[in-house]
C-alpha positions in Angstrom: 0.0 0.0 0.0 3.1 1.8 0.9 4.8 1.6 -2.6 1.2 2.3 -4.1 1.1 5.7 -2.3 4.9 6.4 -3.2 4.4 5.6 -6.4 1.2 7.6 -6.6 3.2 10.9 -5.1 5.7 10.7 -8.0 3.3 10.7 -10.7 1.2 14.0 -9.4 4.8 15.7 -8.6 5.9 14.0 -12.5 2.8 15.6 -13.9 3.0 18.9 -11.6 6.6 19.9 -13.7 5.4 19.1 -17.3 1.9 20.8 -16.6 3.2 24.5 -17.1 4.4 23.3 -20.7 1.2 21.7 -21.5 -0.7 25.4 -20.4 1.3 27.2 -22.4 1.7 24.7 -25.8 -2.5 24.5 -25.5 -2.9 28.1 -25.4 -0.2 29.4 -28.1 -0.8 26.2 -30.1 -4.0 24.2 -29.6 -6.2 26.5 -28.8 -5.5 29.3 -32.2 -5.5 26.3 -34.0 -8.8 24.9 -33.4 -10.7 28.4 -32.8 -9.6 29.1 -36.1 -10.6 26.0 -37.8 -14.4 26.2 -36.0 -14.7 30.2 -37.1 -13.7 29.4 -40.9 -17.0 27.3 -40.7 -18.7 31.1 -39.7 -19.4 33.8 -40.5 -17.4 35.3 -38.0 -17.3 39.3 -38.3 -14.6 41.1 -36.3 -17.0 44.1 -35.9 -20.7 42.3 -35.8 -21.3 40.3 -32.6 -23.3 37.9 -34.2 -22.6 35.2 -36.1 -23.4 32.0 -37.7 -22.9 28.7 -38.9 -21.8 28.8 -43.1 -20.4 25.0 -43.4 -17.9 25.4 -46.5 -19.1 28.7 -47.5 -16.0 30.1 -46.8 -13.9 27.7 -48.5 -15.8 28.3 -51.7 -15.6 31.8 -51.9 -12.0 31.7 -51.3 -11.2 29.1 -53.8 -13.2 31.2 -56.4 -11.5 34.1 -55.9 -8.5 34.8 -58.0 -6.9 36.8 -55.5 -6.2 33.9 -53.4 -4.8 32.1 -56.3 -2.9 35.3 -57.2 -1.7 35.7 -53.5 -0.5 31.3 -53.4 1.9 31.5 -56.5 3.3 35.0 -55.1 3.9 32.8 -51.8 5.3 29.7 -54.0 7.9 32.3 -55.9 8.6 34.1 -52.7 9.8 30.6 -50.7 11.4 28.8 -54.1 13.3 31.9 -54.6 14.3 32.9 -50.8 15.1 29.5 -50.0 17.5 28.6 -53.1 19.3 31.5 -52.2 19.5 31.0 -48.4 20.7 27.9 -49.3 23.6 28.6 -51.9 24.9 31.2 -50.3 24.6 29.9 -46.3 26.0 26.3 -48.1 28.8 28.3 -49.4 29.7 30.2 -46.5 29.6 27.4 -44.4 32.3 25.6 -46.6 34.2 28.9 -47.2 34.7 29.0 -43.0 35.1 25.4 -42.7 38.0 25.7 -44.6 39.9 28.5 -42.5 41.8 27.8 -39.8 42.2 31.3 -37.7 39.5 33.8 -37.0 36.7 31.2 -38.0 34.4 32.1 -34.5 35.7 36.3 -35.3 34.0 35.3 -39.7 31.3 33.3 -38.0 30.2 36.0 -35.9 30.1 38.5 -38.0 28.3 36.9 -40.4 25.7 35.9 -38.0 24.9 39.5 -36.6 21.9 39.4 -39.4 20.2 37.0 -37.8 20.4 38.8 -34.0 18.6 41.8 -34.9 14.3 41.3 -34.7 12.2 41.8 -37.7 11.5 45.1 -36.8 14.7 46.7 -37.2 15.9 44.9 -39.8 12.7 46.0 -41.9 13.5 49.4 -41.0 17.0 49.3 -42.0 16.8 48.2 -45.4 13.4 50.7 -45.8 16.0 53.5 -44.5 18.6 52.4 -47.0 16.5 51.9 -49.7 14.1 55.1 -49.9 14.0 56.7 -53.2 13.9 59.9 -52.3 16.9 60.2 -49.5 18.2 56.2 -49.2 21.8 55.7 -49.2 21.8 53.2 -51.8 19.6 54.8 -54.4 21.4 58.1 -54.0 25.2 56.2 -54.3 23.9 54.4 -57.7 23.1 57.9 -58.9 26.1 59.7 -58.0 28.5 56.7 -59.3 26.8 57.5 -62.6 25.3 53.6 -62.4 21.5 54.9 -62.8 20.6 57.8 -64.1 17.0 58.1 -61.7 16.8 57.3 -58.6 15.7 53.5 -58.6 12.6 53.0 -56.5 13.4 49.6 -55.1 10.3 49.2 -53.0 8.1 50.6 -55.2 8.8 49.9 -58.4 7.1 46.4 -59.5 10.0 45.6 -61.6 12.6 45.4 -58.7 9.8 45.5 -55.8 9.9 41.9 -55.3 13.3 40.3 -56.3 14.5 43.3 -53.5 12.0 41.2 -51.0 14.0 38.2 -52.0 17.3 39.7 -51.6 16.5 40.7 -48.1 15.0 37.7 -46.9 18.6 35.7 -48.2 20.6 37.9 -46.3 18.6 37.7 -43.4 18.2 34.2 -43.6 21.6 32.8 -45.0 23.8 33.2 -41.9 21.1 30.5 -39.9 22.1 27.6 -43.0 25.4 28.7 -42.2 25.5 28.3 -39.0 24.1 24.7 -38.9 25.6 23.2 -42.1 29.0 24.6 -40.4 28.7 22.5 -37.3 27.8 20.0 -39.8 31.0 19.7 -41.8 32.5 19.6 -38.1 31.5 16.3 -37.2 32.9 14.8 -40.7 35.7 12.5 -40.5 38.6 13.6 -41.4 40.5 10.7 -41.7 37.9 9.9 -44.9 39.2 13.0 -46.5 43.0 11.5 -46.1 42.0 8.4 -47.3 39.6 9.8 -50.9 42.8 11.8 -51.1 45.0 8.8 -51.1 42.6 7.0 -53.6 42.6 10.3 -56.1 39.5 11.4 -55.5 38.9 15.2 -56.6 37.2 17.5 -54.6 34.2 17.1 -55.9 34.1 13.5 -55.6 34.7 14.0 -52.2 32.2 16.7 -51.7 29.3 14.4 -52.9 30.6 10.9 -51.3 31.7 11.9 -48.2 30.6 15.4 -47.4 26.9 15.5 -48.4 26.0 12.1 -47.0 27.2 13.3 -43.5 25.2 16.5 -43.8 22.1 15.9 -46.0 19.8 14.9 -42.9 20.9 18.5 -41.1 20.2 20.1 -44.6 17.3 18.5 -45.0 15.6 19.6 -41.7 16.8 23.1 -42.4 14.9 23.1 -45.7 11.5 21.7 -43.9 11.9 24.2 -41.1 12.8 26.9 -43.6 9.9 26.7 -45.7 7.6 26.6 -42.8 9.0 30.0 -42.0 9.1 31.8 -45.2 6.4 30.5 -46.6 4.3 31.7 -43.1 6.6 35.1 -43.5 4.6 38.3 -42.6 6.3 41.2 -40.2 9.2 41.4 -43.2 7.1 41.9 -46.3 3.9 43.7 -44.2 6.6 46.1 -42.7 8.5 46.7 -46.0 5.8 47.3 -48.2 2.6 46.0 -47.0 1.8 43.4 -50.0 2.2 46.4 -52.5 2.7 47.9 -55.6 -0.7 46.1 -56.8 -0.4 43.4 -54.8 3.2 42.5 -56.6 4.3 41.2 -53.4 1.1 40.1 -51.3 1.7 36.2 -50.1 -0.5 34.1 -48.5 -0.2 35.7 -44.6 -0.8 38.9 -46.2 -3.4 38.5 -47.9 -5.1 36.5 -44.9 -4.9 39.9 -43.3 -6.1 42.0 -45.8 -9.2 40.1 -45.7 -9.7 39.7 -41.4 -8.2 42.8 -40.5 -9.0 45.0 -43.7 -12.1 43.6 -44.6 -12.8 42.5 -40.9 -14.4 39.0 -42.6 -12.7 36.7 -39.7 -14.7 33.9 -41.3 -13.3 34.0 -44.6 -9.4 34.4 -43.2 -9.1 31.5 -40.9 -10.4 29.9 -44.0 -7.2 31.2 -45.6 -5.1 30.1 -43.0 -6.7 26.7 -42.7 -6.1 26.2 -46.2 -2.4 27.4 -45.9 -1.7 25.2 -42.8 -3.4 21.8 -44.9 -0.8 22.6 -48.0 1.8 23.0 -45.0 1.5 20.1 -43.8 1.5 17.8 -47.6 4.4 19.4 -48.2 6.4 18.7 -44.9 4.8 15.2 -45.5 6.5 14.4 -48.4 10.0 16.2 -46.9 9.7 13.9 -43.9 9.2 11.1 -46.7 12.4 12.1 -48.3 14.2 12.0 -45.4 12.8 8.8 -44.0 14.6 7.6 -47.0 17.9 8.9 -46.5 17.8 8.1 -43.1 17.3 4.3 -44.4 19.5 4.3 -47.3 22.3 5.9 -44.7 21.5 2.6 -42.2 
């Protein structure tokens, strides 16, 4: 009876430690998650106190409207793009350090600062730099003799979103760095000694030696980093606000635009539910691809 009671005292002081986690992962989590999956069924108005049951009302009118359709690919471009170029140039950093001998925390460091700074400031930074009328950049191009106007970059829907894209890799390149880095870290060296022995070139060693050890960390970093920019909205909202004409409105954006703007709260966690489903397929068949290389590694 003893043992029963001990036993019994363990599991309420067991459960006691994890239940503060379990508050907080059902209220940021759980709970957003399922409120907004019962209001996309409503007609949930952020202004009218009353509202009803629709079914898939919603999802129809979203589905039919080409601004949603208009608003996806812009998200599709905007992750493809961002995330190739996060990747080649963090993949290439990290092998560029992993090759120096001195200084590499002093490089690493410095190339990380990027990611330390929030959003916020970042967003500001580049809006200060790039102004048209009295931005840095702009204003050197002219004087250089390199354009003749002032480029608008953030407002012109030529440059408007490739500038997006160009921020988004610098701010996200030094995080692929940083993990493919300590990736290459943990690689045998004595492999390297022995492919060099065997007159392997550096490519051959790259792709039978190098990638194998590092393709699971690479391929996490691609799930998680798709996640991200694909759910990207303080960068894009805070540099232009889905603008010129919608040239740069993604998914969150547009989800916003139509609950905040519109105040339609119904229609928008529609939106979101929709952009959480394709979330999920996709890290579905990532997860897939890497169940395989975890196999084909065994």
């Amino acid at each position: 009876m003893n043992i029963k009671k001990f036993f019994h005292k363990q599991a309420i002081q067991g459960f006691s430690f994890i239940l503060p986690a379990v508050l907080v992962l059902i209220i940021l989590l759980v709970y957003p998650v399922v409120i907004s999956v019962f209001y996309s069924f409503t007609s949930k108005h952020l202004i009218k106190s009353n509202y009803s049951f629709v079914g898939f009302s919603n999802y129809v009118k979203i589905l039919s409207d080409p601004n949603f359709y208009h608003a996806f690919f812009v998200s599709l471009k905007w992750v493809v793009f961002s995330l190739l170029g996060q990747i080649l140039f963090g993949f290439t950093a990290a092998l560029a350090l992993n090759k120096i001998k001195f200084g590499q925390s002093v490089f690493r460091t410095l190339l990380i600062i990027a990611w330390a700074f929030p959003s916020i400031v970042i967003a500001l930074a580049w809006k200060w730099i790039l102004n048209g009328v009295s931005g840095f950049l702009p204003s050197f191009l002219v004087k250089i003799g390199i354009c003749s106007v002032t480029p608008e970059f953030l407002s012109d829907g030529r440059t408007v979103f490739w500038t997006l894209v160009f921020i988004n890799v610098w701010f996200g390149a030094p995080l692929i760095m940083v993990n493919v880095l300590s990736a290459l870290q943990t690689v045998p060296k004595d492999q390297y000694e022995a492919a060099q022995i065997d007159g392997a070139s550096s490519w051959q060693s790259f792709l039978y030696i190098t990638f194998p050890h590092i393709k699971m960390v690479v391929g996490l970093l691609v799930v998680l980093r798709t996640i991200w920019v694909f759910n990207n909205f303080d960068m894009i909202y805070l540099l232009t606000g889905g603008g010129p004409a919608k040239l740069t409105e993604t998914l969150p954006i547009y989800a916003y635009n139509v609950g905040w703007g519109l105040k339609q709260l119904g229609k928008s966690s529609a939106i979101t539910v929709l952009l959480m489903i394709f979330l999920l397929i996709v890290c579905a068949l990532y997860f897939k691809l890497l169940d395989k290389w975890e196999k084909e590694a065994k």
